[in-house]
C-alpha beads as a LAMMPS data file, in Angstrom:
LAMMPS data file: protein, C-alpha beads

387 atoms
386 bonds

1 atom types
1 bond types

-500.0 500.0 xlo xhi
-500.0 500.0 ylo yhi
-500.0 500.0 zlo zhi

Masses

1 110.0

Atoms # bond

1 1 1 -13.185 2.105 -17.989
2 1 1 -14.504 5.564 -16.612
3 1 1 -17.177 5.241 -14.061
4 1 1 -20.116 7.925 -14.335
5 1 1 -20.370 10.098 -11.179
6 1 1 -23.382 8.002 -10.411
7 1 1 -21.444 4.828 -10.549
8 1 1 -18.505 5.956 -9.006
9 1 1 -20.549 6.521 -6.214
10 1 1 -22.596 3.472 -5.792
11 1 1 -19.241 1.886 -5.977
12 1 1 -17.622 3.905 -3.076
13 1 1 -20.948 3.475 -1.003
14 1 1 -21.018 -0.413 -1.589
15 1 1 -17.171 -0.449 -0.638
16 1 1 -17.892 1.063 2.365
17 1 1 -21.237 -1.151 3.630
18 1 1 -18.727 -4.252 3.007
19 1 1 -15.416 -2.545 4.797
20 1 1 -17.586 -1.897 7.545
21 1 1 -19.752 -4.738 7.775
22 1 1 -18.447 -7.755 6.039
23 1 1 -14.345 -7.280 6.454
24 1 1 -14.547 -5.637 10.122
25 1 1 -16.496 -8.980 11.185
26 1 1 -13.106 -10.888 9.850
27 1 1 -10.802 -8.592 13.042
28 1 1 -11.482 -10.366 16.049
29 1 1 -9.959 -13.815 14.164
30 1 1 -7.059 -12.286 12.539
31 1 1 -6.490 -10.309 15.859
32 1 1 -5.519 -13.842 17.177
33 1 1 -4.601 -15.839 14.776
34 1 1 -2.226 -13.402 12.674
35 1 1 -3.318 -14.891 9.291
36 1 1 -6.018 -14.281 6.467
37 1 1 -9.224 -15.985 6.778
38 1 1 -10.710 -18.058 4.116
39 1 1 -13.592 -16.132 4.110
40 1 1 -11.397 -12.704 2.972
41 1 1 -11.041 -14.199 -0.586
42 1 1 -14.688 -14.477 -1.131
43 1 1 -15.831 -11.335 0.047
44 1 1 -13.392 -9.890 -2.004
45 1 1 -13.975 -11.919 -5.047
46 1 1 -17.928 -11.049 -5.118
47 1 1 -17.461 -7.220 -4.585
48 1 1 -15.116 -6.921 -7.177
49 1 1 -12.379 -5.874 -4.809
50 1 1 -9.512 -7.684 -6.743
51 1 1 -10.423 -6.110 -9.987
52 1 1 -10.382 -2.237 -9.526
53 1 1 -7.525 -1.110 -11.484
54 1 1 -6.258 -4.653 -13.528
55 1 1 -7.120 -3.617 -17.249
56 1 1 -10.105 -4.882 -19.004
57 1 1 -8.539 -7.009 -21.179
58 1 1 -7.191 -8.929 -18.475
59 1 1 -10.916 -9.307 -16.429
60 1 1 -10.407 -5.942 -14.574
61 1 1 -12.489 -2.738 -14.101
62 1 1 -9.634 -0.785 -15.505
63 1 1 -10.182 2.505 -13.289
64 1 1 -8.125 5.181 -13.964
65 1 1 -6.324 6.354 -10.894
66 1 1 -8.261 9.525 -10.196
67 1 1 -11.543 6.623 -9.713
68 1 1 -9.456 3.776 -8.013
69 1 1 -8.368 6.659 -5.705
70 1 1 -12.256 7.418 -4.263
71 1 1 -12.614 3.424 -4.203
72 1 1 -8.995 3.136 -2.413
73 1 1 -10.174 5.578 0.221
74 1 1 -13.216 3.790 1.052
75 1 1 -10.940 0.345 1.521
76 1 1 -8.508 2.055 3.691
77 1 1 -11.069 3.212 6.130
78 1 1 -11.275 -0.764 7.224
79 1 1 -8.586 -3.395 8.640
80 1 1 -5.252 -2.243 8.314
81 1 1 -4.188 -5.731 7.119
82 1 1 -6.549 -5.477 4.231
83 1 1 -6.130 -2.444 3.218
84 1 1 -2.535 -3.315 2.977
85 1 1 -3.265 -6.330 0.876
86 1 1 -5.915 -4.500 -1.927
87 1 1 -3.383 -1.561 -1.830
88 1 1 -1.174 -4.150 -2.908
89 1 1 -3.313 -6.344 -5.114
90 1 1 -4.554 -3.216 -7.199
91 1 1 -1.367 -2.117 -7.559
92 1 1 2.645 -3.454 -7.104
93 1 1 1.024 -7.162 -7.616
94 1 1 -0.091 -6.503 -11.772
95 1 1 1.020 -2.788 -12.822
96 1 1 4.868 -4.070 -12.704
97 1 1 4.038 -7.203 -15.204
98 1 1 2.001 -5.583 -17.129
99 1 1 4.490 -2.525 -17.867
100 1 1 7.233 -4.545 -18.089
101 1 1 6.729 -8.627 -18.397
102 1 1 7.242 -10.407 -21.606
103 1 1 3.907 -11.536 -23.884
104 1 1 4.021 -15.275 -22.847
105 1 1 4.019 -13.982 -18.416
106 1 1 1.564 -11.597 -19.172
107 1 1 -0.930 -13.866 -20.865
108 1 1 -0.531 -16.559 -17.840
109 1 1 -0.579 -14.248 -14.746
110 1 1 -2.599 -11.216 -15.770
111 1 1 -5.622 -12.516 -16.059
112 1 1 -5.445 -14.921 -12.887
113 1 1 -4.629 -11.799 -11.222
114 1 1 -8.798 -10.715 -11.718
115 1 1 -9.668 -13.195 -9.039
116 1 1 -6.355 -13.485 -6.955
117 1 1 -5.452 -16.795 -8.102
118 1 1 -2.126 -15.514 -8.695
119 1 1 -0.931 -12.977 -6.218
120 1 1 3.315 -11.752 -6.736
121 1 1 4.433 -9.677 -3.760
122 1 1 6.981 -6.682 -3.973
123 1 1 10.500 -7.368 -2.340
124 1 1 13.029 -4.925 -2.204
125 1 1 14.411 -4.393 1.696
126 1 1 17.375 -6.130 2.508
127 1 1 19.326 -6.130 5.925
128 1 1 21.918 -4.189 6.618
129 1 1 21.545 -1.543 3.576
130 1 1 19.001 0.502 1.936
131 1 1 16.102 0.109 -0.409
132 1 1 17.935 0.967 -3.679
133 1 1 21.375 1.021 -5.290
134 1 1 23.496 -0.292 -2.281
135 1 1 21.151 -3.724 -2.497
136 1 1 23.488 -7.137 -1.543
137 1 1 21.579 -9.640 -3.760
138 1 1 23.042 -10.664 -7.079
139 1 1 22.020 -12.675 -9.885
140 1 1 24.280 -13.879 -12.238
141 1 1 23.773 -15.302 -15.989
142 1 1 24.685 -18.678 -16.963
143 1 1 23.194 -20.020 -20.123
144 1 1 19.473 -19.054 -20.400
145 1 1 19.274 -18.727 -16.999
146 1 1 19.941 -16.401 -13.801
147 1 1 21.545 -18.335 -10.713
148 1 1 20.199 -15.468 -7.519
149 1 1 21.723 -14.967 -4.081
150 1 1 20.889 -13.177 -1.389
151 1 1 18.452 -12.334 1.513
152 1 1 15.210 -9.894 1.764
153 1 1 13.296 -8.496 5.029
154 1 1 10.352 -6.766 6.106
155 1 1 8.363 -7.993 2.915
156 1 1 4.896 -8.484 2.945
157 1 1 2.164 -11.176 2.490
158 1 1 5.314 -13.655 2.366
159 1 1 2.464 -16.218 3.642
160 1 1 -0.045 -16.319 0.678
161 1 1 2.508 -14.946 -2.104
162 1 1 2.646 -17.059 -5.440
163 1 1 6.180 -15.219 -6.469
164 1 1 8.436 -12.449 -5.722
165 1 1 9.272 -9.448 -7.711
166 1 1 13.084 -9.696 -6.750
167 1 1 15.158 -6.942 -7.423
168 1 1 19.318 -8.073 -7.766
169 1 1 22.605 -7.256 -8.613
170 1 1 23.443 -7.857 -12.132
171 1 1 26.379 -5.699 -12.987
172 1 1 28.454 -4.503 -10.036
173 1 1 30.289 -1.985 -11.710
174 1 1 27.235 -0.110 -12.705
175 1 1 25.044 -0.104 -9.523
176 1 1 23.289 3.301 -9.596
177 1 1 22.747 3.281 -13.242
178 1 1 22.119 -0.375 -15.022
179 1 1 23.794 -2.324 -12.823
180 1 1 19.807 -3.575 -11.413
181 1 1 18.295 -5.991 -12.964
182 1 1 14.243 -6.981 -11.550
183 1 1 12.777 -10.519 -11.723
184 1 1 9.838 -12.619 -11.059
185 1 1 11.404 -15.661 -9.111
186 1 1 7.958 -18.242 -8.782
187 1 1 7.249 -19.360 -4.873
188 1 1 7.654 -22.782 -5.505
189 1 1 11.297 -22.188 -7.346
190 1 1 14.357 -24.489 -5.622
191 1 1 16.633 -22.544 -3.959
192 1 1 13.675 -19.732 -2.467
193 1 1 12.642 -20.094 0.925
194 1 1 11.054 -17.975 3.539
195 1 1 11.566 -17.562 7.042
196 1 1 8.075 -15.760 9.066
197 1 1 8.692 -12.824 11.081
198 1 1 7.325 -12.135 14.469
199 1 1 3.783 -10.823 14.575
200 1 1 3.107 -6.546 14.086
201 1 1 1.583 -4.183 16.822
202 1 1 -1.182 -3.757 14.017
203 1 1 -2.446 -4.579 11.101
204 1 1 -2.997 -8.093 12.124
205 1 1 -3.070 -10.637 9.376
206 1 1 -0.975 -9.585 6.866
207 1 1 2.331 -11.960 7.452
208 1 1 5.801 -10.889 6.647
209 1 1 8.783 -12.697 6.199
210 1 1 12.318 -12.967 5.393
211 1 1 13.249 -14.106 1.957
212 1 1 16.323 -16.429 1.166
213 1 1 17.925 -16.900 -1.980
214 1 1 20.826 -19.934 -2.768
215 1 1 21.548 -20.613 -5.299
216 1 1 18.083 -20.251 -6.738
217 1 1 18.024 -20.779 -10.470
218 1 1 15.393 -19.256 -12.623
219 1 1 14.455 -19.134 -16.061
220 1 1 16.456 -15.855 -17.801
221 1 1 12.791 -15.116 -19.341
222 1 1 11.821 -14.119 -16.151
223 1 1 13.846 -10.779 -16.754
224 1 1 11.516 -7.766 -15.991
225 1 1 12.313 -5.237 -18.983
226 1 1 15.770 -5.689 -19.719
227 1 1 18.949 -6.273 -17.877
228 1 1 19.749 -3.145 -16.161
229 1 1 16.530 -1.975 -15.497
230 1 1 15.791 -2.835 -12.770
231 1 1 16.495 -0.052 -10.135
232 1 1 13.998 2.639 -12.788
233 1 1 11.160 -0.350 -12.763
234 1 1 11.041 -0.332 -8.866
235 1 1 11.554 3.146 -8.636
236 1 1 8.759 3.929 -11.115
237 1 1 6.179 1.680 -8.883
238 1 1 7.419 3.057 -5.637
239 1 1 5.990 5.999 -6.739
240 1 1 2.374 5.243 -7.535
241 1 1 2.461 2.821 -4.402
242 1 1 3.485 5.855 -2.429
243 1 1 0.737 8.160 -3.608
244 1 1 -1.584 5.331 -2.556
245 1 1 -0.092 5.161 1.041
246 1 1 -1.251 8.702 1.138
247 1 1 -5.081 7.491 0.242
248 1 1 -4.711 5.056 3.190
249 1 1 -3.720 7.788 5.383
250 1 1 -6.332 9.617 4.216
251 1 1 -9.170 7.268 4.588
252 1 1 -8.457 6.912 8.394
253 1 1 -7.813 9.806 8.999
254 1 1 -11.717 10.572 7.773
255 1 1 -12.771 7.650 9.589
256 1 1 -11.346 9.143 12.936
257 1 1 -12.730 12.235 12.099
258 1 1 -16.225 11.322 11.961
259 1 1 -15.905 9.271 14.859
260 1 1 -14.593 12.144 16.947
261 1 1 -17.053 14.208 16.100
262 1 1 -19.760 11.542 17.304
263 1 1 -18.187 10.683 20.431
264 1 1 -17.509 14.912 21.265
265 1 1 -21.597 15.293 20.228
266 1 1 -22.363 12.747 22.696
267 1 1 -20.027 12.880 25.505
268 1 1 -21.680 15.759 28.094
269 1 1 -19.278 16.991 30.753
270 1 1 -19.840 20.045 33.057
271 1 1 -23.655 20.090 31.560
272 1 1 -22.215 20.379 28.486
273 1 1 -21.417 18.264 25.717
274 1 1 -18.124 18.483 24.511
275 1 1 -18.695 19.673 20.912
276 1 1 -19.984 23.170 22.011
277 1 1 -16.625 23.721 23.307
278 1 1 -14.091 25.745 21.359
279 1 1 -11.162 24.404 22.333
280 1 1 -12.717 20.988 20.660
281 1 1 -14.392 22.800 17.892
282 1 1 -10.977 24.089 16.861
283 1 1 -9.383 20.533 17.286
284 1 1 -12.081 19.450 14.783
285 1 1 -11.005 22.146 12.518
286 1 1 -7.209 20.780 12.477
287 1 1 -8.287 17.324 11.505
288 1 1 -10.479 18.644 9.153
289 1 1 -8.159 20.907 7.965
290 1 1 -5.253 18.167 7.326
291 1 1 -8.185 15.643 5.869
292 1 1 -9.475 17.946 2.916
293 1 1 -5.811 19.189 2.442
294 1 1 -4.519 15.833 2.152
295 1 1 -7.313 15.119 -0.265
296 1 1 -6.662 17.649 -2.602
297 1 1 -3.307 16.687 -2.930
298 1 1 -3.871 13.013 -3.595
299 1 1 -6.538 14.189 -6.502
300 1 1 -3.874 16.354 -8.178
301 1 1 -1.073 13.306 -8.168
302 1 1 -4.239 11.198 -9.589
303 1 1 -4.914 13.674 -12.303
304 1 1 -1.307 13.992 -13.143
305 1 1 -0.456 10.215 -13.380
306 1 1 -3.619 9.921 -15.339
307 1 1 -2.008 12.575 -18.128
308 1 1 1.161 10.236 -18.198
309 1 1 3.280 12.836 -16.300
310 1 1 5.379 11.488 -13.772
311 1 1 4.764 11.696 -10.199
312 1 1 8.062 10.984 -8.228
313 1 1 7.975 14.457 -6.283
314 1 1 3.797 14.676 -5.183
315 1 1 3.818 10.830 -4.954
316 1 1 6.347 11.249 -1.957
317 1 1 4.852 14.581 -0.709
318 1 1 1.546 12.660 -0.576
319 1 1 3.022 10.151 1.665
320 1 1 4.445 12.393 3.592
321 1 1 1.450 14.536 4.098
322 1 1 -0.325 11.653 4.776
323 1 1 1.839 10.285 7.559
324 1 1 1.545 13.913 9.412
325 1 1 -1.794 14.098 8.504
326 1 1 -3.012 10.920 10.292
327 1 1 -0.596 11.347 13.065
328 1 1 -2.186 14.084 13.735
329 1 1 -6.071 13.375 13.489
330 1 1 -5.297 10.013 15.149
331 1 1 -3.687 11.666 18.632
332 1 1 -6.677 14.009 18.262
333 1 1 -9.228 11.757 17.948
334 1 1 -8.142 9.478 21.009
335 1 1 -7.582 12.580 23.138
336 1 1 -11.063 13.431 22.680
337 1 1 -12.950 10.312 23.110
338 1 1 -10.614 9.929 26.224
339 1 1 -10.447 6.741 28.288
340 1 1 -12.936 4.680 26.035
341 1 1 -10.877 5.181 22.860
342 1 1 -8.163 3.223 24.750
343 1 1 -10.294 -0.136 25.255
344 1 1 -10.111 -2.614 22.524
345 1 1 -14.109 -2.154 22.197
346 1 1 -16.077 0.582 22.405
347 1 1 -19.980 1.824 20.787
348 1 1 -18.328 4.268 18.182
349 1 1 -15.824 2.032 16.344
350 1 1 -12.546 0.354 16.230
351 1 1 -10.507 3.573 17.616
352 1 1 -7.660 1.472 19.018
353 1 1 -7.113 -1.287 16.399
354 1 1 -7.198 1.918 13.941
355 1 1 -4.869 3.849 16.126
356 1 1 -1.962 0.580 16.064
357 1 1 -2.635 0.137 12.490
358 1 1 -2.406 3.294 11.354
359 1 1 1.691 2.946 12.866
360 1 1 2.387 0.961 10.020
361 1 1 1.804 3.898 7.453
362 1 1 5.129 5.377 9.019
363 1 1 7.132 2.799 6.844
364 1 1 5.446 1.222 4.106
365 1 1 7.361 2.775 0.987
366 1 1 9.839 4.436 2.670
367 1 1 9.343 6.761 6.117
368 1 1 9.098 10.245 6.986
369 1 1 12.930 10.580 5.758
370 1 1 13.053 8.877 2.889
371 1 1 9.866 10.897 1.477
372 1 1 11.796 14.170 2.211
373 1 1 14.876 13.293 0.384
374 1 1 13.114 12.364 -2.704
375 1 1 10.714 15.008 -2.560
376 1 1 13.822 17.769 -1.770
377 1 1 16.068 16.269 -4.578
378 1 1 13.592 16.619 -7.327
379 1 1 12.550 20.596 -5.683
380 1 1 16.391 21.391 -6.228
381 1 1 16.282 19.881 -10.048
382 1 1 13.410 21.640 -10.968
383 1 1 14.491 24.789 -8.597
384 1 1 11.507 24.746 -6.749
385 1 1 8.722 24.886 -9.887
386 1 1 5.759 22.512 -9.571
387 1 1 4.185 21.043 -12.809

Bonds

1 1 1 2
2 1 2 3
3 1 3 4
4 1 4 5
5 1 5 6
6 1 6 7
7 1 7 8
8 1 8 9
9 1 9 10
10 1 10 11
11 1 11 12
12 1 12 13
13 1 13 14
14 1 14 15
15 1 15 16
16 1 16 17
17 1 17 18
18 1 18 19
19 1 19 20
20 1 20 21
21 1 21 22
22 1 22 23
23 1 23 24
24 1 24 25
25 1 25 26
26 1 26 27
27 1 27 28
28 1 28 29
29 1 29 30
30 1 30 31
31 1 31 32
32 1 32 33
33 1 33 34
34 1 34 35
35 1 35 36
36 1 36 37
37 1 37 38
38 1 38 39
39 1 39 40
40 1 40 41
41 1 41 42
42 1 42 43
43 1 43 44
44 1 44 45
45 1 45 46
46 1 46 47
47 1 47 48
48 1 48 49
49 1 49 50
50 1 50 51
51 1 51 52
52 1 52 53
53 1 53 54
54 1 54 55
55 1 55 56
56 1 56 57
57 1 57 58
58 1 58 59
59 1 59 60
60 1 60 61
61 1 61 62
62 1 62 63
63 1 63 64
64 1 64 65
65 1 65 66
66 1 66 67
67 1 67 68
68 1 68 69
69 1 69 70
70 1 70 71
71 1 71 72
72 1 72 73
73 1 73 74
74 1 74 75
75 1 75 76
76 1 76 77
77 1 77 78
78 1 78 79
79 1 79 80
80 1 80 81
81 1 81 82
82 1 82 83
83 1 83 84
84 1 84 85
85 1 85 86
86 1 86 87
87 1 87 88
88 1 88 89
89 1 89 90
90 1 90 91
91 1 91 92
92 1 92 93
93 1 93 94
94 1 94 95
95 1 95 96
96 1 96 97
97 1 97 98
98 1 98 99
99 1 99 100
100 1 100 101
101 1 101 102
102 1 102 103
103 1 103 104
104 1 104 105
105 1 105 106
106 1 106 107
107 1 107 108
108 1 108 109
109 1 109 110
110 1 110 111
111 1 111 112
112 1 112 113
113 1 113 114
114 1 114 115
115 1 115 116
116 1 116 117
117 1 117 118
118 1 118 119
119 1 119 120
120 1 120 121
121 1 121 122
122 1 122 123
123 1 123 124
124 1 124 125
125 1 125 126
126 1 126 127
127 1 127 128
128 1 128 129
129 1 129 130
130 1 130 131
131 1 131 132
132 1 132 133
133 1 133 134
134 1 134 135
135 1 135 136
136 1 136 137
137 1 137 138
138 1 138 139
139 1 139 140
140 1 140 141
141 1 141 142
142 1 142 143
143 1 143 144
144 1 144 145
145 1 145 146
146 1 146 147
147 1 147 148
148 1 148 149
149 1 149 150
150 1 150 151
151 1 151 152
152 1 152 153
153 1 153 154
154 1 154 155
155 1 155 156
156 1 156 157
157 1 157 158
158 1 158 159
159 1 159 160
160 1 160 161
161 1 161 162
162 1 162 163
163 1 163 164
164 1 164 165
165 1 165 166
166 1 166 167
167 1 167 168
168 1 168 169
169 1 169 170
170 1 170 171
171 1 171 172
172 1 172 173
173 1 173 174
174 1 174 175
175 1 175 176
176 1 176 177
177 1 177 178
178 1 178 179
179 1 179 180
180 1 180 181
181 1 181 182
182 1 182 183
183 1 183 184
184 1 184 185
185 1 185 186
186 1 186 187
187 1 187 188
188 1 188 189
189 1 189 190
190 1 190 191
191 1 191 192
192 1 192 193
193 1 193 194
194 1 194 195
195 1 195 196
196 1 196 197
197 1 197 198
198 1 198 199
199 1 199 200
200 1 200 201
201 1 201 202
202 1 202 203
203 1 203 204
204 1 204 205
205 1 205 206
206 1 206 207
207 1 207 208
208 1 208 209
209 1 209 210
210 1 210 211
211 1 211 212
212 1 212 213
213 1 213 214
214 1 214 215
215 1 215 216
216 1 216 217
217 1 217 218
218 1 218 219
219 1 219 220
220 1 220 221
221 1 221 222
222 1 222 223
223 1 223 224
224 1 224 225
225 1 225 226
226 1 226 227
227 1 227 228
228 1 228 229
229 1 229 230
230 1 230 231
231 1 231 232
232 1 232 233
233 1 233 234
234 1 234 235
235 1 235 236
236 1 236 237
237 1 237 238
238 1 238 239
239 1 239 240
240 1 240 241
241 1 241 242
242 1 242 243
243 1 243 244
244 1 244 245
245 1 245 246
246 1 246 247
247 1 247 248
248 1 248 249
249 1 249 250
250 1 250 251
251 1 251 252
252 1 252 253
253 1 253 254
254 1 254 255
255 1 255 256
256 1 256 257
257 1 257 258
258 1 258 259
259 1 259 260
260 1 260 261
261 1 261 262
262 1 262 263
263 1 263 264
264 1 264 265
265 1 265 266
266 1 266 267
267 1 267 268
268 1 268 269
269 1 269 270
270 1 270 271
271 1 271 272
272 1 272 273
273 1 273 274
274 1 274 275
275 1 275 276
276 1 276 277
277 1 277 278
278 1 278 279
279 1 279 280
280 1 280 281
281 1 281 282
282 1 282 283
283 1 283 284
284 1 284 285
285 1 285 286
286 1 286 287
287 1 287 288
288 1 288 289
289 1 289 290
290 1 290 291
291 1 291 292
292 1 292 293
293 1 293 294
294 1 294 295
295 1 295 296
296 1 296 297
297 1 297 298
298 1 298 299
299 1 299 300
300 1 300 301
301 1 301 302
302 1 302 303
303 1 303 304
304 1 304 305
305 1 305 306
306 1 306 307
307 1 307 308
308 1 308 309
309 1 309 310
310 1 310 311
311 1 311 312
312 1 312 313
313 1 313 314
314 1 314 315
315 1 315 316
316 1 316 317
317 1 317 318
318 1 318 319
319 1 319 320
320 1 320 321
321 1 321 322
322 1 322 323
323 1 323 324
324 1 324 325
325 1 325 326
326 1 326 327
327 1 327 328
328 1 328 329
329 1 329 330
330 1 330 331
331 1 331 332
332 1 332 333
333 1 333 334
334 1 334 335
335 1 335 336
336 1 336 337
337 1 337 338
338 1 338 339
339 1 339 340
340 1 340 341
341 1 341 342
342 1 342 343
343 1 343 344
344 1 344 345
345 1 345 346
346 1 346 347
347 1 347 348
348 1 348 349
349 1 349 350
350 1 350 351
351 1 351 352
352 1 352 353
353 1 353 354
354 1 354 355
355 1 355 356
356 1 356 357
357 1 357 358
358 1 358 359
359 1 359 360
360 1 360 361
361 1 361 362
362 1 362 363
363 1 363 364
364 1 364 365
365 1 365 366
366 1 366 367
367 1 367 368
368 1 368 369
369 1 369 370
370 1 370 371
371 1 371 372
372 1 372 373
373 1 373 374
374 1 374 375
375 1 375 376
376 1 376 377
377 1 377 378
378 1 378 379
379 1 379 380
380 1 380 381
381 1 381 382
382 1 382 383
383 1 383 384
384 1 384 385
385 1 385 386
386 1 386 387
């Protein structure tokens, strides 16, 4: 569905009144409990938070991702733990089914996916190797089904997950090209288990976990694509996930521009408030400057996914861009509200639960180096040209 301008609009201005109202009243609980509260899934439910980008057909909105963009921004200016769950619930959770599950999963799941009564979380990091083809955990066919083994880390929302998207071994001699196979392996599946992980410096809420895998049997229909696919169906949604990492950079790094402008209007020092200074006006300008540049090239990835072009290159400049981009406007925006913006509470906003949350953008998807390895590779293939 494509929103008029009108009703893009109202959407991004109700998104905001409840990330700002409504989900920031949820921080001071998860701050100390760690966890989700009940009330989350409501809020979410009635502002039609879980159905932004799920197709129609399934009970979504169906937003391209030009639209879901604008919307995405809005979310990301909130609680990093929530952000990091719609991120994830608009995206990894039903675009990999949907591309790539069988009839019979897609009828059960999709549509339970509209109001996050199903929720599958994205597992790929393992100890002691990378994020791709070097991957430890194997799954091995026997009969009509696949017996799994093996161990994941640093994966999210491992304490409100319904099922893993599992990505496994399948044919050692073929590991970089079809030797990956990817699978949905169900939560409540013998043999699965997760261990929790110690609690994050931000984004409180959002649990993570270790998964374990012995001899965990599952049905061979749970098969994402076909055997051997596995490594280009993870790769392909590491890409649009990555492009969205760059929207949540991007809407804090607006938030913490328009709260450092407010506090540098306000704050008077020498007789003077600090915004008629140029050494702060020209601060401004750099955060600005980053901001609107990021946001252009977020709305060109958009446009480009939205033609069916792919994305792998801008997707990981976007996240890399976006990780300087709030790094930047972030250590400028506590420098000038000063002492204040170190407290836990002050009258302008959340500046210090923003500042620890916005940490977290350095890894999701890959960090810094990862981005410029992808990014570099593909420059070299296509000898520097952009599409």
């Amino acid at each position: 569905m494509l929103l008029t301008d009108q009703e893009l609009m109202h959407l991004r201005l109700k998104t905001r009144k409840v990330v700002e109202t409504e989900l920031e009243a949820l921080v001071p609980e998860m701050e100390k409990t760690h966890v989700f509260p009940e009330k989350l899934w409501d809020i979410c439910r009635a502002n039609n938070l879980y159905r932004l980008r799920l197709p129609e057909e399934y009970g979504g909105m169906g937003l391209n991702v030009e639209q879901y963009f604008q919307v995405l921004e809005e979310i990301s200016r909130g609680p990093g733990s929530i952000r990091m769950y719609l991120h994830n619930v608009n995206g990894l959770d039903w675009h990999i089914l949907h591309d790539h599950g069988n009839e019979e999963m897609k009828a059960k799941w999709l549509p339970m996916m509209a109001t996050e009564d199903y929720f599958i979380t994205f597992s790929l990091t393992e100890p002691g190797c990378g994020s791709g083809a070097d991957i430890r955990t194997t799954a091995v066919k026997k009969g009509d089904k696949y017996v799994l083994n093996g161990r994941k880390t640093l994966i999210s929302f491992t304490d409100i997950t319904d099922a893993f998207y599992i990505l496994a071994v399948t044919d050692e001699s073929k590991r970089k090209k079809g030797g990956l196979s990817a699978f949905i392996v169900e939560g409540d599946t013998p043999g699965i288990r997760v261990e929790p992980m110690p609690h994050m410096m931000g984004c409180r809420g959002a649990g993570h976990g270790h998964v374990i895998m012995e001899n965990c049997e599952i049905p061979a229909t749970n098969i994402l694509g076909k055997e051997g696919d596995g490594l280009d169906i993870f790769k392909e949604a590491l890409a649009i996930s990555r492009a969205s990492i760059g929207v949540n950079c991007l809407g804090l790094s607006q938030r913490f521009l328009e709260l450092a402008i407010a506090r540098a209007k306000d704050r008077v020092t020498f007789g003077k408030p600090l915004i008629s200074r140029q050494a702060i006006q020209q601060t401004i300008a750099d955060m600005g400057t980053h901001t609107h540049a990021l946001r252009c090239m977020l709305l060109d990835c958009a446009r480009q996914y939205d033609r069916g072009e792919d994305i792998e290159m801008k997707a990981s400049m976007c996240k890399l861009f976006g990780i300087d981009t709030v790094r930047t406007v972030s250590d400028s925006c506590l420098e000038i509200f000063g002492g204040i913006g170190y407290f836990e509470e002050n009258p302008y906003g959340p500046v210090e639960r923003m500042y620890r949350d916005a940490r977290a953008l350095w890894f999701e998807e890959g960090p810094r180096t990862v981005q410029r390895l992808t990014a570099g590779r593909v420059l070299i293939e296509k000898n520097g040209l952009f599409d």
